[in-house]
N, CA, C and O atoms as a MOPAC input file, in Angstrom:
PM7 MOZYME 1SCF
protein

 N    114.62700 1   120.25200 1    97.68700 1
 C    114.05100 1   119.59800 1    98.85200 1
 C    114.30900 1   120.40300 1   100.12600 1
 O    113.45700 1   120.80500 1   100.91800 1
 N    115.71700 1   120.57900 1   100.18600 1
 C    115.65400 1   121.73200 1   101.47900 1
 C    114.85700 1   122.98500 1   101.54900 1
 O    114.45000 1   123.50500 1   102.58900 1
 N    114.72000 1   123.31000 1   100.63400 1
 C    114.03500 1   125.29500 1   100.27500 1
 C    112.45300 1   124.27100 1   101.03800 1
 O    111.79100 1   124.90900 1   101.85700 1
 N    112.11700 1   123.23400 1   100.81500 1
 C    110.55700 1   122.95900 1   101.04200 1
 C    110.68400 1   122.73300 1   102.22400 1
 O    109.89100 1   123.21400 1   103.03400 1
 N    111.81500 1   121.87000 1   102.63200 1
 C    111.65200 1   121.53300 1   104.54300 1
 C    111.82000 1   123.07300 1   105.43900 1
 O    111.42700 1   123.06300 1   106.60600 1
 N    112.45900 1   124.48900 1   104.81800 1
 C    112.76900 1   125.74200 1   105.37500 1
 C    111.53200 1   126.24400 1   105.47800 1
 O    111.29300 1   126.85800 1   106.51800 1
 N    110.56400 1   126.13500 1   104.57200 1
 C    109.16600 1   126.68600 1   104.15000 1
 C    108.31100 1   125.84800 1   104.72900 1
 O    107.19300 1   126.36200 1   104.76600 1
 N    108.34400 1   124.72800 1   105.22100 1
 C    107.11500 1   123.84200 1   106.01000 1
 C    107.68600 1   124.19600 1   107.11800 1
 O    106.82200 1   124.13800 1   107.99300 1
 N    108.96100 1   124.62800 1   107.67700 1
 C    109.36900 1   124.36700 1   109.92500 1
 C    108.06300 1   125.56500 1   109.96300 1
 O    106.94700 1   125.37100 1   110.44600 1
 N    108.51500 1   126.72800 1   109.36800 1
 C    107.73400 1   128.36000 1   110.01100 1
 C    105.51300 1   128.44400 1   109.79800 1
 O    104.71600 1   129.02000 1   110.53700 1
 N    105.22000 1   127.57600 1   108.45800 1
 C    103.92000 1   127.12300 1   108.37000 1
 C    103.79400 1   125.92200 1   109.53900 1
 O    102.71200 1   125.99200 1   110.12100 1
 N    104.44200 1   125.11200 1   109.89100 1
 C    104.21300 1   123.98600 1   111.00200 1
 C    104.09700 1   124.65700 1   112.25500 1
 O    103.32300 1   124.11100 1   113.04200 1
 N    104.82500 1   125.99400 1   112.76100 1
 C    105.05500 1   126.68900 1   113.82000 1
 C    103.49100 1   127.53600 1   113.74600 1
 O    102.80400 1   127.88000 1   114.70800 1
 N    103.28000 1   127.68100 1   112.67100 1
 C    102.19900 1   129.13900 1   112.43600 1
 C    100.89200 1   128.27400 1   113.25700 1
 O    100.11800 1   128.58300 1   114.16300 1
 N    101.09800 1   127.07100 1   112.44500 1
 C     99.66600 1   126.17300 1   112.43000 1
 C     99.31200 1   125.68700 1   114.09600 1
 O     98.18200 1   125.45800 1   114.52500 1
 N    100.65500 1   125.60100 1   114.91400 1
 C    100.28000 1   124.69700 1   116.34100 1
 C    100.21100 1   126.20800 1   117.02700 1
 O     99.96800 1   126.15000 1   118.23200 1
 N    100.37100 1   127.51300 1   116.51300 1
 C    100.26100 1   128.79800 1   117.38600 1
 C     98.49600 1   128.68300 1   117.13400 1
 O     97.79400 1   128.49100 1   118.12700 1
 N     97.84300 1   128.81400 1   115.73700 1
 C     97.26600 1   129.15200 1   115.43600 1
 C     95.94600 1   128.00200 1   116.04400 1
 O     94.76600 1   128.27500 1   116.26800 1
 N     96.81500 1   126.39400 1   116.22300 1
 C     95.23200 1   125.39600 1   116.67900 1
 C     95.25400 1   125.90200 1   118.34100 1
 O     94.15700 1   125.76800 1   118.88300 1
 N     95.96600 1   126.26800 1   118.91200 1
 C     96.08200 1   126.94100 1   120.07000 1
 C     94.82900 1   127.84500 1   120.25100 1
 O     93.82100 1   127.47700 1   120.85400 1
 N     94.95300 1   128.79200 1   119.80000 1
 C     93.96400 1   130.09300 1   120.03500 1
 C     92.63700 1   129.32300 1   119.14900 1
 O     91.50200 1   129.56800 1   119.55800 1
 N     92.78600 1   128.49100 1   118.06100 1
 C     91.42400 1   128.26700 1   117.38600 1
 C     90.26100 1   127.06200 1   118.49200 1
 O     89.05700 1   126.80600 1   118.45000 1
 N     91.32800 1   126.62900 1   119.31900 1
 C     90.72900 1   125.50000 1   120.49800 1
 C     90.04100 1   126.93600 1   121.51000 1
 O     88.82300 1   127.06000 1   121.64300 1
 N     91.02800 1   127.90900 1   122.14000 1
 C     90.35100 1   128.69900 1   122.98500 1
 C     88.95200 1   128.77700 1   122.37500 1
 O     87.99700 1   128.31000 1   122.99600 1
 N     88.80100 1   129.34400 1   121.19500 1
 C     87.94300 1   130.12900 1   120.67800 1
 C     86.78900 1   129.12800 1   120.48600 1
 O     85.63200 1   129.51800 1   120.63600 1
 N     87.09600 1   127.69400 1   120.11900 1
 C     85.83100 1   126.82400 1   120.37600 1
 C     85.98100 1   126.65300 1   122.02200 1
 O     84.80800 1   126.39000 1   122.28700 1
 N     86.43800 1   126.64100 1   122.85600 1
 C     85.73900 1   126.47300 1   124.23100 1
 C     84.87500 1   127.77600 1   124.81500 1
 O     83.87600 1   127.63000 1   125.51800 1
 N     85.28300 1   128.76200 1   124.51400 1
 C     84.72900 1   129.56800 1   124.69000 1
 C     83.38500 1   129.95100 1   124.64100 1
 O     82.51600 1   130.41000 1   125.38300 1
 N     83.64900 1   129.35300 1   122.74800 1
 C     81.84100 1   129.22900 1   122.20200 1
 C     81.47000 1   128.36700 1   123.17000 1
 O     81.35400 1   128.97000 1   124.23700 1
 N     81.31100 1   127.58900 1   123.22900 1
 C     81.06400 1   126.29500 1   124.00600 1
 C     80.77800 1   127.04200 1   125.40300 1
 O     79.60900 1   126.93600 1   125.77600 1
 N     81.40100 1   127.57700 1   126.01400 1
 C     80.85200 1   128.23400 1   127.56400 1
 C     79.52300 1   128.92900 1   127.40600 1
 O     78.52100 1   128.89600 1   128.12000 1
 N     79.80400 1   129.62900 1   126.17200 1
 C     78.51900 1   131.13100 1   126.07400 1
 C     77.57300 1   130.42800 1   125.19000 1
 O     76.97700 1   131.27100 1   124.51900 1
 N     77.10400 1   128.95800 1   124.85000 1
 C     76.11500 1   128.53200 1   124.55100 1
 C     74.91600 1   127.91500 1   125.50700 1
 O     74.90400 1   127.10800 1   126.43600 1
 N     74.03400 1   128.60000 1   124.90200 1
 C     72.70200 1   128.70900 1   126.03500 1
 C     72.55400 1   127.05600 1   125.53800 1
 O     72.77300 1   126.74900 1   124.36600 1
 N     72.26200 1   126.30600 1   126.30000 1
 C     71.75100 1   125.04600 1   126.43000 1
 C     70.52400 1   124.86700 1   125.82000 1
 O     70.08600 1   124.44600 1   124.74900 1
 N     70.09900 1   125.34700 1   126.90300 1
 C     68.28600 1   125.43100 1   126.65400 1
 C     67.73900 1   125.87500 1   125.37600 1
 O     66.88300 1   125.46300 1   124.59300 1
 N     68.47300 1   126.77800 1   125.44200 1
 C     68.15700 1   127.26200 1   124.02000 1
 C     68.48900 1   126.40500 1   122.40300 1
 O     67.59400 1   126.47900 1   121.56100 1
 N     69.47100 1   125.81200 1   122.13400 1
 C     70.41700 1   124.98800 1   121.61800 1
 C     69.42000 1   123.58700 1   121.91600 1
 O     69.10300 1   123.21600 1   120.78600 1
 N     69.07500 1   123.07500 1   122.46700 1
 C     68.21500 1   121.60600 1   122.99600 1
 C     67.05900 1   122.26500 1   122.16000 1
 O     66.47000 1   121.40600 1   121.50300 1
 N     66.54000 1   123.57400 1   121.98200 1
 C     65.41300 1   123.75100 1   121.67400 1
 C     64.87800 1   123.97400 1   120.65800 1
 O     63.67200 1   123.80300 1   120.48200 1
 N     66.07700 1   124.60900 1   119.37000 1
 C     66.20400 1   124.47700 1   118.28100 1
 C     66.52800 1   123.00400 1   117.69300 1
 O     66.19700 1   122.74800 1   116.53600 1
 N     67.19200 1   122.01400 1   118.51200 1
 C     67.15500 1   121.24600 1   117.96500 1
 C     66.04800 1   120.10500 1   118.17200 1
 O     66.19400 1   119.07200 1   117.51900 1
 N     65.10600 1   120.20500 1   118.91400 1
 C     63.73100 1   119.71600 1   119.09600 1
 C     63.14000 1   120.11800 1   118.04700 1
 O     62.54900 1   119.41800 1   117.22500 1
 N     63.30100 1   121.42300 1   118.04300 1
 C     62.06700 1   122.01600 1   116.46100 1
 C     62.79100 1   121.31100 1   115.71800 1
 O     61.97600 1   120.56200 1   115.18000 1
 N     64.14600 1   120.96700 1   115.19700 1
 C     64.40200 1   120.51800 1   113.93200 1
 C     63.79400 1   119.38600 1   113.94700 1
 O     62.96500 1   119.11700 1   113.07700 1
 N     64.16200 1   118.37100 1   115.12500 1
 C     63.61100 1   117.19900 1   115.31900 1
 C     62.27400 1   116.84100 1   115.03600 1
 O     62.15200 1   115.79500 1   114.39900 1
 N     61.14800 1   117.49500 1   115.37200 1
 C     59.88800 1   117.27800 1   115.44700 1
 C     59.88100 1   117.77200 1   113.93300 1
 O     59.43100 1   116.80600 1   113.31700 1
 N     60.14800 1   118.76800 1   113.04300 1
 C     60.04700 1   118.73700 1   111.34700 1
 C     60.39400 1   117.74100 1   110.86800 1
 O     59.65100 1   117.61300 1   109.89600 1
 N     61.04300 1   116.92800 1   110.90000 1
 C     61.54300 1   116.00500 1   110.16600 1
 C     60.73500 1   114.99100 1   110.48500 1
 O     60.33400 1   114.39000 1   109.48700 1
 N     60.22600 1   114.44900 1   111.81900 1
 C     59.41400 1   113.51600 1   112.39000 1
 C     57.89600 1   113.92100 1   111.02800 1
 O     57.51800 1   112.97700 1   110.33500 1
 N     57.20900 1   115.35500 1   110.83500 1
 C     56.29900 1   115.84600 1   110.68700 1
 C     56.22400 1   115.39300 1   108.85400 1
 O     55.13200 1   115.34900 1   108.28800 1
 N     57.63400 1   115.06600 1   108.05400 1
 C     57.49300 1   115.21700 1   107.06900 1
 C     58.05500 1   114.18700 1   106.49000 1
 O     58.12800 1   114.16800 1   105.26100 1
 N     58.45700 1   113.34800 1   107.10500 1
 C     59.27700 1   111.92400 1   106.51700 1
 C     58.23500 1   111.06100 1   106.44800 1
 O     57.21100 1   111.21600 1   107.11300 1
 N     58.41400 1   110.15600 1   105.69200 1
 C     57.02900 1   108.95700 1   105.65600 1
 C     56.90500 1   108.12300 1   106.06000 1
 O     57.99900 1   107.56000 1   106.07400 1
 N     55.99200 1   107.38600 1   106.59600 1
 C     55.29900 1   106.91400 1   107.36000 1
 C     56.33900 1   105.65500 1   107.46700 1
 O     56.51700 1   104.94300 1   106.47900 1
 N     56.85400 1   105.46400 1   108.40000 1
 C     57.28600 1   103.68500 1   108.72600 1
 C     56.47600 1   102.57700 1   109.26700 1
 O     55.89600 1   102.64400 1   110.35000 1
 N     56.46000 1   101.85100 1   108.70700 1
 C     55.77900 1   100.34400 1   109.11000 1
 C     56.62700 1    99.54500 1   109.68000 1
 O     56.04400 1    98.47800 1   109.87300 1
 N     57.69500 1    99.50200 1   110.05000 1
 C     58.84200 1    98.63800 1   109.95900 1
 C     59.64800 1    99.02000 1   111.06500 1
 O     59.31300 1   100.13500 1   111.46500 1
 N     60.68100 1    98.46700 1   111.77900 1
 C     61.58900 1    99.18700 1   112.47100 1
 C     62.93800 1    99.23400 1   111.44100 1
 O     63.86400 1   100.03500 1   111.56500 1
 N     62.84000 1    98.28400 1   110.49300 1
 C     64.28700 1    97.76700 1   109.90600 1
 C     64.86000 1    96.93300 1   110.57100 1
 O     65.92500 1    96.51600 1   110.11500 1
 N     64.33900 1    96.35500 1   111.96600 1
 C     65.11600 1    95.23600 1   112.74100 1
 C     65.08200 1    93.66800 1   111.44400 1
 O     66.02400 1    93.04800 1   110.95000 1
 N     64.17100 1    93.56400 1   111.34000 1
 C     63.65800 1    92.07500 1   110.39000 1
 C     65.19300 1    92.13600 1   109.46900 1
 O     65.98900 1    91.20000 1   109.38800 1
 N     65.34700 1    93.54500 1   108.80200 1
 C     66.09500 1    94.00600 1   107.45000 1
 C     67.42900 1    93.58300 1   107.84500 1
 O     68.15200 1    92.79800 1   107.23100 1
 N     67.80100 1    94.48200 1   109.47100 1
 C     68.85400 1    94.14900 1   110.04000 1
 C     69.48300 1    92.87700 1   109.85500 1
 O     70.57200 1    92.66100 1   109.32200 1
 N     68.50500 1    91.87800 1   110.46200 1
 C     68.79000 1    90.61900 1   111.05300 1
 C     69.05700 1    89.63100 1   109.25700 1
 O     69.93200 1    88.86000 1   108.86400 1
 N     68.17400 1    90.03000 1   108.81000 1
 C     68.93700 1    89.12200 1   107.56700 1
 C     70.63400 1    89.50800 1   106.55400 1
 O     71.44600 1    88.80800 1   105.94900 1
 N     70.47600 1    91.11800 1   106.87100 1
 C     71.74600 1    91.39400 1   106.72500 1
 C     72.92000 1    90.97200 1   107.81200 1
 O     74.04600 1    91.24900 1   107.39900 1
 N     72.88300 1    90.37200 1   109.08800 1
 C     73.29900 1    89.64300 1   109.89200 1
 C     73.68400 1    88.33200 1   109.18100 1
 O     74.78100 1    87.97600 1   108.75000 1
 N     72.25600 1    87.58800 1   109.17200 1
 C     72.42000 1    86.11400 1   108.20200 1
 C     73.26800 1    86.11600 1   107.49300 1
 O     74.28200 1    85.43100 1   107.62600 1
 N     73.00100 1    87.01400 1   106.43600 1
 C     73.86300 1    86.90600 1   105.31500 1
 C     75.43100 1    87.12200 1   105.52800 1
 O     76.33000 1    86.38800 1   105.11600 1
 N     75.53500 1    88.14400 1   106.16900 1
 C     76.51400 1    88.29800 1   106.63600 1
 C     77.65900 1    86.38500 1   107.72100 1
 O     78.74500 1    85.80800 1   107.77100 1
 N     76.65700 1    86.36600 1   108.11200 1
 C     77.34400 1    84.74500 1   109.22900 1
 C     77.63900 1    83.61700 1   108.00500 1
 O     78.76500 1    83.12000 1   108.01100 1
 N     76.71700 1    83.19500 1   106.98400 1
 C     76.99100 1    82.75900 1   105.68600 1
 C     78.19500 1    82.95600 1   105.13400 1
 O     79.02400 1    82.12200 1   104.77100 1
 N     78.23100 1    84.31300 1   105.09300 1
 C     79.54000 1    84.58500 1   104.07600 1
 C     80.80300 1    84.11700 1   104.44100 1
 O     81.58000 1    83.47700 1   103.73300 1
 N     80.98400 1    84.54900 1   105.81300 1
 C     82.06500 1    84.63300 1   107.00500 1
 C     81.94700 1    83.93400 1   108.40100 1
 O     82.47900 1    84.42900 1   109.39500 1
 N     81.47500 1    83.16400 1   108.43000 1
 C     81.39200 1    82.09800 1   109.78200 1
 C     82.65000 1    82.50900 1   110.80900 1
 O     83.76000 1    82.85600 1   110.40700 1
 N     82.32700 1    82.42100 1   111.96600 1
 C     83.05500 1    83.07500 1   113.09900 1
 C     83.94800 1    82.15100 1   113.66200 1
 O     83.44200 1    81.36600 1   114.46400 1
 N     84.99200 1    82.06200 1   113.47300 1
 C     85.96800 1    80.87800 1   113.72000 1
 C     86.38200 1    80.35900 1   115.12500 1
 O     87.10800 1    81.10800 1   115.77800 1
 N     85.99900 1    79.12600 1   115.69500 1
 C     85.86500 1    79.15200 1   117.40200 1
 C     87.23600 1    78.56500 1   117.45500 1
 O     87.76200 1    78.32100 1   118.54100 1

């Protein structure tokens, strides 16, 4: 048990050096990302998926609301 607590202090030390520099390195990305650009790829993804999914009739609100019901049935809200 000790040999494992000697071998986890120096991996526990490695790991809070290492989320250190791995946080810089996502803010960083994060500075040098073009926005516009990034909003714009994800519009194209957006509008493919709009282009190829099928057709809804429905919102799913109706679907919602009886899974609600059912739900107040099961479990009544205790005043």
């Amino acid at each position: 048990m000790n040999d494992m607590a000697s071998t986890a202090k120096p991996i526990s030390i490695n790991w809070k050096c290492a989320a250190a520099v791995l946080e810089d390195l996502r803010r960083d990305r994060i500075r040098r990302t073009d926005t516009v650009e990034a909003v714009a790829a994800f519009d194209g993804l957006f509008e493919q998926v709009l282009a190829t999914a099928p057709k809804r009739y429905t919102s799913g609100l109706v679907e919602q609301q009886a899974w609600f019901a059912k739900a107040r049935r099961e479990q009544p809200l205790s005043t």
